[in-house]
N, C-alpha and C positions, 0 to 999 in steps of 0.2 A: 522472708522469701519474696521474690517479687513476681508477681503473677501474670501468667500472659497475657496479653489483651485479644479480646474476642474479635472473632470474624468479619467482618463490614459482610451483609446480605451479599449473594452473589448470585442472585436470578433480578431480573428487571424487566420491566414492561417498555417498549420504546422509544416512550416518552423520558420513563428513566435512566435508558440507557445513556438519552444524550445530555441530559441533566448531570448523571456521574462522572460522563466523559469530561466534561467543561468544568468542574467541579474539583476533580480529580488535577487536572493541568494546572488548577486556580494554584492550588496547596501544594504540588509539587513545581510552581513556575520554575521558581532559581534554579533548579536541578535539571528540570526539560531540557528549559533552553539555554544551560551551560552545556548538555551533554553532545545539542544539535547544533550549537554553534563549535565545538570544539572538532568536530568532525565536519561540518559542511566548509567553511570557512577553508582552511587549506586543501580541502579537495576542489574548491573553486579554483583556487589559486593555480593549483596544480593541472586542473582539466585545460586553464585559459592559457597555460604556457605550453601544454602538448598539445592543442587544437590548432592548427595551421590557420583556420582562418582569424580565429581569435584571436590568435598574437600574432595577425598581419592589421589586424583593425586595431590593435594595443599600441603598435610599431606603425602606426598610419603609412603600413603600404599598398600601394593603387593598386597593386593582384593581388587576388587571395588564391591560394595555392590548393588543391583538392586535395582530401583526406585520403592517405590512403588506406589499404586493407588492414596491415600493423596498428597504424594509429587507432585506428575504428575499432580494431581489438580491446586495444589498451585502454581504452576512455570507457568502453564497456564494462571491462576487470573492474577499472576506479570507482563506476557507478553499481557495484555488486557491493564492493568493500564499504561505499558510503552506506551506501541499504542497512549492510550487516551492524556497522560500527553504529549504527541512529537506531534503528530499530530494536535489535536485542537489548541494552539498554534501558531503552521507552518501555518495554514491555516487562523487561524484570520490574523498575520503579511502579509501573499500572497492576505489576502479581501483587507486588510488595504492599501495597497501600490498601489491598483489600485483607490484607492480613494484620493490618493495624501499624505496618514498621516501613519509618519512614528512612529512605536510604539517602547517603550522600555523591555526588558525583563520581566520585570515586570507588564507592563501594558500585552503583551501578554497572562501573566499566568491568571490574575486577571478578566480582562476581557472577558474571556472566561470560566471561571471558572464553572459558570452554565449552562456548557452543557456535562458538565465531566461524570455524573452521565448518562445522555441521551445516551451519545455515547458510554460506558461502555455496555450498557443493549440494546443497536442497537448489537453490538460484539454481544453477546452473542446470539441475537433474529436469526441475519444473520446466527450464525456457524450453529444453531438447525435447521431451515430453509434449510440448503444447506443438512446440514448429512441426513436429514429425506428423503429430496426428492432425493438422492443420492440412500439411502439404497432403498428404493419403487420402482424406476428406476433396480440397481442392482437386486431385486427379479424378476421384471416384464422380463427384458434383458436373470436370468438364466431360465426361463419358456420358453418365447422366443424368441432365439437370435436377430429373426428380427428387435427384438426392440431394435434394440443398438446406434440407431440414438437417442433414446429419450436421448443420452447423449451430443449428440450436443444443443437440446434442453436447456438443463442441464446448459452447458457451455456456450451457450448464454448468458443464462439472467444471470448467476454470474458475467461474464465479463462485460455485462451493468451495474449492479445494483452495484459492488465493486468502478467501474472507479468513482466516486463520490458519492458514499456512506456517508463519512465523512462529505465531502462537507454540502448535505444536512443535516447532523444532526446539523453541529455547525455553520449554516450561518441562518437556515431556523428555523422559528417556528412551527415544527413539530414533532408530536410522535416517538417512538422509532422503533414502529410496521409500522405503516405505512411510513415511511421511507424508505425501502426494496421496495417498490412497487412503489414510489418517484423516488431514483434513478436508478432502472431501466428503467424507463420510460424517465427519462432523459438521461441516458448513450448510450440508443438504437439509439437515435437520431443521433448520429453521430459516429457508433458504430465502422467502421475503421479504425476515428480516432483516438478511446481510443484505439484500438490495437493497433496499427502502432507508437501510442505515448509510447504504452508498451513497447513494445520490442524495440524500440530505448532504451528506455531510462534501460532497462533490460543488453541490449548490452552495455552500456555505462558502466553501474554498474558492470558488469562483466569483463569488461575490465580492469578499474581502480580497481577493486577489487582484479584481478588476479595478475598485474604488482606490486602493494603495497604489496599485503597479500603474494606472493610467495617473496618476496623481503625481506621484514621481519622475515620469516620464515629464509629463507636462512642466514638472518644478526642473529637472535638469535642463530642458530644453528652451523654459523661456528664463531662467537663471546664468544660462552658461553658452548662449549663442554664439559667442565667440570663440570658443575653445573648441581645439582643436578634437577631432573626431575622436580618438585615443581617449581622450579625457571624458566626454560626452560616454561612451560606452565604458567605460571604466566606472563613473560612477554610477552608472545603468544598473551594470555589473552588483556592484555593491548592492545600490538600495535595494533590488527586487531580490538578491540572496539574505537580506535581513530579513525583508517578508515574508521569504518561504520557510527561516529558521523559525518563524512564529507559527506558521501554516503547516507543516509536517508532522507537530507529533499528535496532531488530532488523530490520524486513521489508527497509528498502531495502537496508541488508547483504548480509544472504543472498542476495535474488534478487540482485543486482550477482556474486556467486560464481557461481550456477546462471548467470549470463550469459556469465560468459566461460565456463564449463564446456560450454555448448550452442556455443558457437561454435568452442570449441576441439575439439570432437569432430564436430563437424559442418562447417564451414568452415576446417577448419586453421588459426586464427587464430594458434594459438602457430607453427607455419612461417612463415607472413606474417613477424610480429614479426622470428623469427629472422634470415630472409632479408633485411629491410629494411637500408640502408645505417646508417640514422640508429638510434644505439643508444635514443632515448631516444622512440622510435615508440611509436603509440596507436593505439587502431581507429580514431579520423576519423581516420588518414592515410589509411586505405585505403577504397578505393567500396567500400559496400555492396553485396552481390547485389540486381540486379532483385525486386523485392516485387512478384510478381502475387500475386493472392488464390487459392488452390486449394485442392481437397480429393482425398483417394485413398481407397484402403479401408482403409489404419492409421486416418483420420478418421473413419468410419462408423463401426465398430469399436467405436472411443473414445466416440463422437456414442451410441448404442447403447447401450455399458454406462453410461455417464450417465444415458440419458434411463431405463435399467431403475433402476438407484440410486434416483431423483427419486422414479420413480413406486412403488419399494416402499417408500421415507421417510415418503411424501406419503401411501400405506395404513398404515403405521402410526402414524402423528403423526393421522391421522382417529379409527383403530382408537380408541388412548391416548386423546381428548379425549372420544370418543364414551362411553367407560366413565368417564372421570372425571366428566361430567356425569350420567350416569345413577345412579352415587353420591352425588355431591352432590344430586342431586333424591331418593333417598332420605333421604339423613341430614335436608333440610329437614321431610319427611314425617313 
C-alpha cells in the first residue's frame, strides 16, 4: 500500500514565507516557467499585432495610429485571459507542493481548468466593484473634501481582498460574486503582512527588473545601432518579456503560502484536512464560512494608520516636487 505523504507546515513567519516562496519556484522551475512562458509568449505576439501602435513601430511606420475604444476592449479581455491562464496554474502547482505532489505541466493546466471561467468573471466583478466605489468616493470627496479619507477606506479593502483574491476562486468552492467579500475577509486578517509581503516582493521585482531590463536595453541598442527601428523594438520586445516570464510567478506564489497560512491560523484548516476521511482532501471540499462584509475596530485602526501613511507620503511627494521645481526654475534663470 503506498502511503500518502504528509503535509509540508502551512503557517509561516515572514521571513518564512519568503524563504518557501523562492524555494518553492526553485523545485517547481521547469513547470513555472514552462506554464508562464506557454501563456505569455503568444499573448505578446498577439497583443503586438492588435496594438495599432505596436505594429506600426513593428511595420516602421512614421504615424502611429490611436487605439481605439474596441481595440482597448480587446487588449483588456487578452490581459484578463493572460492573468487567468498564469495564475490559476501557479497557484494550483504552489497548493500542490504543500501537499507533497508534485504536478506536471499539464496536469497544472488540466487540472484547474474549471475555474478558468470562475476567475475570469471574479476579474471582471472585482474591476466593476473597485471603479464604481472609486467614482462614488471621488464625487462624495469633490462635494466634500473632508471626505478624502473614504480613500483609505477604498484602499484598505482592495489591498485585503486583491492579496488572495485568486486564491480563493481557484482553491475554494465559491461564487464569482461572493468571492470579493471572501477574500477580503480573509486578506484583512493579517493585513500587514500582505503589505509588507507586497512591497518586498514589489522591491525585488523592481530591482531585478531594473538591472536586466536596463541591461538589455543598453545590449540591444549599443549591439544593433544600425537596425532598423522594428528590429530594435522587436527584440526590446522579446528580451524584457523573457524577464517578466521569470518575474510573474513570484506574487501568485507567495500570496497562495499567506493563504493557506491565514486560513490555517484562522479557520483550522490544517484540522479540517486532518479530520477529513479522504487523505487526498483540498479546501473545495470544505464550505466556506459565510462572507458577510464587516468591519471592527482592528479595521479602523488599520483604515487609520493607512489613511495617516497616504497623507504624510502625499505631503512629502508635494513637499519633494514643490523644491524640485523651484530649482529647476532657478537653474533655467
Amino acid at each position: 500500500m503506498i502511503e500518502t505523504p504528509s503535509r509540508r507546515p502551512m503557517t509561516f513567519t515572514f521571513l518564512e514565507l519568503l524563504d518557501r516562496t523562492f524555494r518553492l519556484y526553485r523545485d517547481n522551475f521547469i513547470t513555472i516557467i514552462g506554464v508562464v512562458a506557454i501563456v505569455t509568449i503568444p499573448m505578446t505576439i498577439l497583443s503586438l499585432l492588435l496594438n495599432p501602435v505596436s505594429y506600426a513601430l513593428l511595420t516602421n511606420q512614421y504615424s502611429y495610429p490611436t487605439t481605439n475604444l474596441g481595440t482597448q476592449l480587446l487588449l483588456a479581455l487578452l490581459a484578463i485571459v493572460q492573468t487567468v491562464l498564469i495564475f490559476a496554474p501557479i497557484i494550483y502547482i504552489a497548493s500542490e507542493y504543500l501537499f507533497n505532489h508534485k504536478v506536471s505541466i499539464g496536469e497544472a493546466f488540466s487540472d484547474i481548468r474549471h475555474r478558468f471561467v470562475k476567475m475570469g468573471c471574479g476579474m471582471i466583478v472585482f474591476s466593476i466593484f473597485t471603479g464604481v466605489v472609486a467614482v462614488l468616493i471621488g464625487f462624495l470627496v469633490a462635494v466634500t473634501p473632508l471626505l478624502l479619507a473614504l480613500f483609505g477606506i477604498l484602499i484598505y479593502i482592495i489591498i485585503s481582498a486583491y492579496a488572495v483574491f485568486f486564491q480563493v476562486l481557484a482553491l475554494e468552492d465559491i461564487g464569482a460574486g461572493t468571492a470579493v467579500t471572501r477574500a477580503y475577509l480573509l486578506g484583512k486578517r493579517r493585513f500587514w503582512t500582505v503589505v509588507g509581503l507586497g512591497l518586498v516582493l514589489i522591491i525585488i521585482n523592481a530591482i531585478v527588473g531594473a538591472i536586466f531590463g536596463g541591461s538589455v536595453t543598453f545590449l540591444v541598442l549599443s549591439t544593433a545601432p544600425g537596425q532598423s527601428s522594428s528590429v530594435q523594438f522587436l527584440l526590446l520586445t522579446f528580451l524584457n518579456t523573457l524577464i517578466n516570464i521569470f518575474l510573474t510567478p513570484i506574487f501568485p506564489i507567495a500570496f497562495t503560502l499567506l493563504y493557506y497560512d491565514i486560513r490555517t491560523r484562522t479557520e483550522g484548516l490544517d484540522i479540517m484536512l486532518d479530520s477529513d476521511e479522504n487523505p487526498a482532501a483540498r479546501p473545495a471540499d470544505f464550505h466556506s464560512p459565510d462572507s458577510r462584509f464587516s468591519t471592527d475596530g482592528h479595521d479602523w485602526r488599520n483604515i487609520a494608520i493607512l489613511t495617516g501613511i497616504g497623507l504624510v507620503a502625499a505631503l512629502v511627494a508635494n513637499s519633494f516636487i514643490t523644491n524640485l521645481v523651484e530649482q529647476m526654475t532657478r537653474t533655467l534663470r
